[in-house]
ChimeraX commands (.cxc) that place a marker at each C-alpha (Angstrom):
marker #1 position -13.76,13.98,10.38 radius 0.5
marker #1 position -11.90,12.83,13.37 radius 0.5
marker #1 position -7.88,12.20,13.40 radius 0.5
marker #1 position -5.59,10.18,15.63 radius 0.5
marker #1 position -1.66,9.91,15.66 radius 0.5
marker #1 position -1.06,6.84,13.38 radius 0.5
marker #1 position 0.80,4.81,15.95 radius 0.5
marker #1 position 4.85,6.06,15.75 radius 0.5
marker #1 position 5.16,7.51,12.77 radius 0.5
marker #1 position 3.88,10.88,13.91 radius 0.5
marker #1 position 0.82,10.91,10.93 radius 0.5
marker #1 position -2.33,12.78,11.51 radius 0.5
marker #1 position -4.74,10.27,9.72 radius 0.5
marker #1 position -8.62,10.07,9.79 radius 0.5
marker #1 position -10.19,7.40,11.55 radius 0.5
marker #1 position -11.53,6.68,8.41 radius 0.5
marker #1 position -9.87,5.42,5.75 radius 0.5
marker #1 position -10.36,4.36,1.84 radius 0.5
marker #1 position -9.67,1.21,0.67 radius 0.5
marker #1 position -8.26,1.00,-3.03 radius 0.5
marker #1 position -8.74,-2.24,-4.15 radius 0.5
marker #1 position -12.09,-0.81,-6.61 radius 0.5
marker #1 position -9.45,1.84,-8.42 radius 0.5
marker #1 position -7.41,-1.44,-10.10 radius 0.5
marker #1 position -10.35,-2.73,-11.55 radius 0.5
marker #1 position -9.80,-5.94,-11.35 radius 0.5
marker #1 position -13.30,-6.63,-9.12 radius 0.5
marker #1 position -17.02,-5.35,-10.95 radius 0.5
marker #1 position -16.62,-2.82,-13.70 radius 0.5
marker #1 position -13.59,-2.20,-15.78 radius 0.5
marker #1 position -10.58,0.43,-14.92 radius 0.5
marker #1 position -11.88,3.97,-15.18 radius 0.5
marker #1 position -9.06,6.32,-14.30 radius 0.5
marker #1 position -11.61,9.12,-14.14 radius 0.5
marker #1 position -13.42,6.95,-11.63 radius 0.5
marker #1 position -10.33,6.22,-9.74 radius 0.5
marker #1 position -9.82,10.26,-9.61 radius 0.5
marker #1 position -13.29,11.27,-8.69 radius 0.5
marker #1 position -13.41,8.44,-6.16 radius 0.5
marker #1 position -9.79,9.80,-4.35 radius 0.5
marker #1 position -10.90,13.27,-4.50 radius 0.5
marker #1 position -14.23,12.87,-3.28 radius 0.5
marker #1 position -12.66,11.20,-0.28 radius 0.5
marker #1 position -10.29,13.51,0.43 radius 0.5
marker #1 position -13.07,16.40,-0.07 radius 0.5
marker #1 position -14.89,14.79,2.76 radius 0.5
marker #1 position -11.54,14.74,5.04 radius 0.5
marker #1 position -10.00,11.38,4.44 radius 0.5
marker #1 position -6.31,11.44,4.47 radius 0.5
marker #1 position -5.63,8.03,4.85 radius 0.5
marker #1 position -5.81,5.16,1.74 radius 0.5
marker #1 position -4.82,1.48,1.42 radius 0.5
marker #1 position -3.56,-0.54,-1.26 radius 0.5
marker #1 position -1.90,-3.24,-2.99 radius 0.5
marker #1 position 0.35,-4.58,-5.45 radius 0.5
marker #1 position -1.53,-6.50,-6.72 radius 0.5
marker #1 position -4.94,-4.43,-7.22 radius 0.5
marker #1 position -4.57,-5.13,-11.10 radius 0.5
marker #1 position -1.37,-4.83,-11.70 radius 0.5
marker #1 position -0.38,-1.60,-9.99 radius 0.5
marker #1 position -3.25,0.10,-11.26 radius 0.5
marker #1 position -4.51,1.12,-7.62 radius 0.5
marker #1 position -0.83,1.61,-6.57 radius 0.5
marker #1 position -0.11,3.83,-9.22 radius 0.5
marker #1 position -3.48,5.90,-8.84 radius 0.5
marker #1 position -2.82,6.47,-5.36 radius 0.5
marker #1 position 0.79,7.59,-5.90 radius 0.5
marker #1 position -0.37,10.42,-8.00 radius 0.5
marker #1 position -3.05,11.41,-5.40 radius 0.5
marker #1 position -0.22,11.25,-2.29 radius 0.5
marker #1 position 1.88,13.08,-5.01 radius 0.5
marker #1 position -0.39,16.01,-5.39 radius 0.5
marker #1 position -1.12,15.86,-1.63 radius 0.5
marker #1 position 1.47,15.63,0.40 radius 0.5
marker #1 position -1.03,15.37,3.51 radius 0.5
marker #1 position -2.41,12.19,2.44 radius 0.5
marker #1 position -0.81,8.87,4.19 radius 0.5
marker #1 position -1.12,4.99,2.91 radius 0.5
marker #1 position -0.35,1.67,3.34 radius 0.5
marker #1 position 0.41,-0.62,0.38 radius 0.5
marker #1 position 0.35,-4.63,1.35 radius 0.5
marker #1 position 2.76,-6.90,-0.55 radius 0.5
marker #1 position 3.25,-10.44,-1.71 radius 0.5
marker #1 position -0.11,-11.54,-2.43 radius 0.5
marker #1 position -0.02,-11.11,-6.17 radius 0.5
marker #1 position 1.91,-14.56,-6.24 radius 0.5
marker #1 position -0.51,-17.44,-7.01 radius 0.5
marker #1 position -0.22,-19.96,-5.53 radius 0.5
marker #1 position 1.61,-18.01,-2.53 radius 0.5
marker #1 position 4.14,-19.62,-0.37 radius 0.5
marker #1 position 6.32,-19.02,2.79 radius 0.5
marker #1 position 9.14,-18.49,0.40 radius 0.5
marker #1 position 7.92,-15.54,-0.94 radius 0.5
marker #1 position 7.95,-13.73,1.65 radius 0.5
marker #1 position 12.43,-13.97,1.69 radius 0.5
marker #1 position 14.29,-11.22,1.46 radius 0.5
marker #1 position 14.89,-10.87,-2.25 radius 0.5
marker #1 position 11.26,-11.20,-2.99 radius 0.5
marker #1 position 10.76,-8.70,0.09 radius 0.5
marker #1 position 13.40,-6.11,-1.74 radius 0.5
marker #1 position 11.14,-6.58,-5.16 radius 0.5
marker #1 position 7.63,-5.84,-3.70 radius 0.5
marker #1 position 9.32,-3.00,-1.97 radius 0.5
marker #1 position 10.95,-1.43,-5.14 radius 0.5
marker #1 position 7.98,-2.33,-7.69 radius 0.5
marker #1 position 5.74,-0.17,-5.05 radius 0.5
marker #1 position 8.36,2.53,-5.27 radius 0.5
marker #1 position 7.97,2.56,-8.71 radius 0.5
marker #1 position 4.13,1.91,-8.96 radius 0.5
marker #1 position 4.17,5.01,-6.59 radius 0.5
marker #1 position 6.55,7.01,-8.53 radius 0.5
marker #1 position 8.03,7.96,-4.76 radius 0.5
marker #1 position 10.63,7.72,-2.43 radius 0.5
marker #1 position 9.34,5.99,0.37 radius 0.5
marker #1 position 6.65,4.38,1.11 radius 0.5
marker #1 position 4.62,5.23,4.86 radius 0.5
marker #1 position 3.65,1.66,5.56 radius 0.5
marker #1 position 3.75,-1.70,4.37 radius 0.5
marker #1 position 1.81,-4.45,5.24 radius 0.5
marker #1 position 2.28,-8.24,4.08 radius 0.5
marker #1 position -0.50,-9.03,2.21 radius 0.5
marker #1 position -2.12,-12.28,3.49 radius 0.5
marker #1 position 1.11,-13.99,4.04 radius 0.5
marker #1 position 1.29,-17.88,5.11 radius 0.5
marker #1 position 0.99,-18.33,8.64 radius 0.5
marker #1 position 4.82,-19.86,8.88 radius 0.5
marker #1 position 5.80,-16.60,7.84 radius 0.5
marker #1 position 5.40,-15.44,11.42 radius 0.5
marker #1 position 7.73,-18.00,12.68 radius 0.5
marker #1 position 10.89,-16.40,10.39 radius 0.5
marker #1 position 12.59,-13.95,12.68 radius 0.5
marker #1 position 14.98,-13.00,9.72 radius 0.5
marker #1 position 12.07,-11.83,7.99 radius 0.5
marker #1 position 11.27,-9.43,10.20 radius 0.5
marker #1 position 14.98,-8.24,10.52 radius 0.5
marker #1 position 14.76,-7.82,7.06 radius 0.5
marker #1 position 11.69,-5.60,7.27 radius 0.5
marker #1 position 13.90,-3.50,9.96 radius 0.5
marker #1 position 16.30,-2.84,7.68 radius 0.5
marker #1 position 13.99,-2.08,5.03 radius 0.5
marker #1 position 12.40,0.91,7.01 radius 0.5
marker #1 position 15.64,1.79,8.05 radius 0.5
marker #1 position 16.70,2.32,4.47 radius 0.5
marker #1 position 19.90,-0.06,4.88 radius 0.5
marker link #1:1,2 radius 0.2
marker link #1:2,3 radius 0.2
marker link #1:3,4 radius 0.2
marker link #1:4,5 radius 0.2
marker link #1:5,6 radius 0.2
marker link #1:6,7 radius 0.2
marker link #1:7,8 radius 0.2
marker link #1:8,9 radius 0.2
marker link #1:9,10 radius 0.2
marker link #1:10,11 radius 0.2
marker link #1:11,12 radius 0.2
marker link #1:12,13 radius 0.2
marker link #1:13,14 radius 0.2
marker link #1:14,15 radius 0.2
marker link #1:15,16 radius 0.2
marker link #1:16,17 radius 0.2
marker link #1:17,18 radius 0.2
marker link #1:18,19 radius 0.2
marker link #1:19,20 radius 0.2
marker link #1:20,21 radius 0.2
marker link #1:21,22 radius 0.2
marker link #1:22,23 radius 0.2
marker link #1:23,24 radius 0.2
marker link #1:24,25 radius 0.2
marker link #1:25,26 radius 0.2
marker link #1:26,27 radius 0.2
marker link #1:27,28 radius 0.2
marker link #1:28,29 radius 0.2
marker link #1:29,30 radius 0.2
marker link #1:30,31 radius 0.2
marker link #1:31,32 radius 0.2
marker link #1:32,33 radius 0.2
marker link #1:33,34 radius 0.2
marker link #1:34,35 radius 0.2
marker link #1:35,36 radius 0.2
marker link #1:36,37 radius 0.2
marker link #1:37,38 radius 0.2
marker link #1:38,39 radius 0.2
marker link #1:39,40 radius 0.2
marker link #1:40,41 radius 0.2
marker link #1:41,42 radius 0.2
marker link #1:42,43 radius 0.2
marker link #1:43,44 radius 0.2
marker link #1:44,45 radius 0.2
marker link #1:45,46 radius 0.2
marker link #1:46,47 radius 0.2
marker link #1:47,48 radius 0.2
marker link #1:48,49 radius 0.2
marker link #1:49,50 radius 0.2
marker link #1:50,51 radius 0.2
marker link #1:51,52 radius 0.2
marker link #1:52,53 radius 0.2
marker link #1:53,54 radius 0.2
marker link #1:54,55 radius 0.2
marker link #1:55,56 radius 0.2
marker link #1:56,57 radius 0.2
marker link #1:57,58 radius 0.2
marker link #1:58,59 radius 0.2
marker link #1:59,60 radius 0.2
marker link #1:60,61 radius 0.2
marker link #1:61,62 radius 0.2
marker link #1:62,63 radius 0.2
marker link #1:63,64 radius 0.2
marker link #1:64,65 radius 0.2
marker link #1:65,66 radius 0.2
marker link #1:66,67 radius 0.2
marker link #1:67,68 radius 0.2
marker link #1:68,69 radius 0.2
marker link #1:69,70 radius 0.2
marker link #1:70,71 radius 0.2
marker link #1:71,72 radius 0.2
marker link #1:72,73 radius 0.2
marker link #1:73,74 radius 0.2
marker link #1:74,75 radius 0.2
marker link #1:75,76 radius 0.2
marker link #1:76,77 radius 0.2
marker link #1:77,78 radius 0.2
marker link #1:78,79 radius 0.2
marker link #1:79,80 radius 0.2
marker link #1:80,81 radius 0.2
marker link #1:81,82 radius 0.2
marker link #1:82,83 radius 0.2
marker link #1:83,84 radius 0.2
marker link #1:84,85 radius 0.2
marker link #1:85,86 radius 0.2
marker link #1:86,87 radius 0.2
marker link #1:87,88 radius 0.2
marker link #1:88,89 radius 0.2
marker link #1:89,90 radius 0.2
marker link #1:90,91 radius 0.2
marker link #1:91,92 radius 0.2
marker link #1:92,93 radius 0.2
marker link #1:93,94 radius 0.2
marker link #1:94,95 radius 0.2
marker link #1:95,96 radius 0.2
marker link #1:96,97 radius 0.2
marker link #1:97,98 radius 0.2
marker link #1:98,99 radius 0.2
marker link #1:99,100 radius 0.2
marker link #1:100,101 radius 0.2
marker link #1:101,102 radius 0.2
marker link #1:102,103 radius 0.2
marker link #1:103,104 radius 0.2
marker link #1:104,105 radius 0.2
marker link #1:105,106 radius 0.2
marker link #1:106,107 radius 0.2
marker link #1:107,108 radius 0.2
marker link #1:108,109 radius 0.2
marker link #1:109,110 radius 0.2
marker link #1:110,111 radius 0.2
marker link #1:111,112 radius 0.2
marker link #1:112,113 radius 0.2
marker link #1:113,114 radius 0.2
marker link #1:114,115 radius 0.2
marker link #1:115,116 radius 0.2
marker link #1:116,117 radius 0.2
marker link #1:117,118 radius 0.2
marker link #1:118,119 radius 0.2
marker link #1:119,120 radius 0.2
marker link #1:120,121 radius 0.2
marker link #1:121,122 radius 0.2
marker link #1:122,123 radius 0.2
marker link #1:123,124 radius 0.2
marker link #1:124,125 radius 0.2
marker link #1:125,126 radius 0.2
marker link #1:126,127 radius 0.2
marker link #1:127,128 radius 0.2
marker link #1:128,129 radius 0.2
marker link #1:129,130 radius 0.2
marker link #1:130,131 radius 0.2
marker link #1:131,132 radius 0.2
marker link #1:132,133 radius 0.2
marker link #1:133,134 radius 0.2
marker link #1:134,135 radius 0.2
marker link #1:135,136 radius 0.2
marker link #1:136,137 radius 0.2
marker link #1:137,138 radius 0.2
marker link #1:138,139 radius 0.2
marker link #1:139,140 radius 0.2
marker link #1:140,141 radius 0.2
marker link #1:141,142 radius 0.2
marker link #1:142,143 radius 0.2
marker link #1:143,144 radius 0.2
view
């Protein structure tokens, strides 16, 4: 497996990386939490140090999988998007109060601290044009 420097942050991640959304089993077969473990440690068996996920990959379910994993493997790195589990989804929830809830329902999904990376999860295009949001985000990483 090959690794890079995951831009700032200083993370040694492998170029490849598993995607999550299968462990909320929401898509094909039902939720299998022995699945969801084989699956993560198989992964990591073959070097990958690196997962994605979502809020809303059923729930939490694929949040809350992968927060055990990082848990018991403090060398694995993620990314959780937020915001997309609103239907139908909107520029306005993307403000700073429902910004501060994605944030802290992924904290507790993860059962952690902090979380490496997040990514907003399909957001409306107009989203781009609110500077404030992006302030917000600032502060976010900054941990007020």
């Amino acid at each position: 497996m090959n690794y890079r420097v995951l831009g700032k942050s200083g993370f040694k991640v492998s170029e490849v990386s598993l995607g999550t959304w299968q462990l909320g089993g929401k898509w094909g077969t039902p939720f299998s939490q022995k699945d969801a473990d084989d699956t993560l440690a198989e992964a990591y068996a073959q070097g990958v140090n690196f997962l994605d996920t979502a809020d809303g990959y059923q729930d939490g379910n694929s949040e809350r999988t992968v927060g055990t994993f990082v848990r018991a493997h403090p060398d694995v790195h993620f990314t959780t998007k937020i915001g997309r589990k609103e239907s139908p989804l909107t520029v306005d929830h993307f403000d700073n109060a429902h910004l501060d809830r994605y944030v802290d329902e992924s904290l507790k999904n993860m059962k952690l601290d902090a979380l490496d990376m997040v990514l907003l999860h399909c957001p409306p295009m107009e989203t781009y044009y609110r500077p404030e949001m992006f302030w917000h985000l600032d502060q976010l990483k900054k941990g007020w």
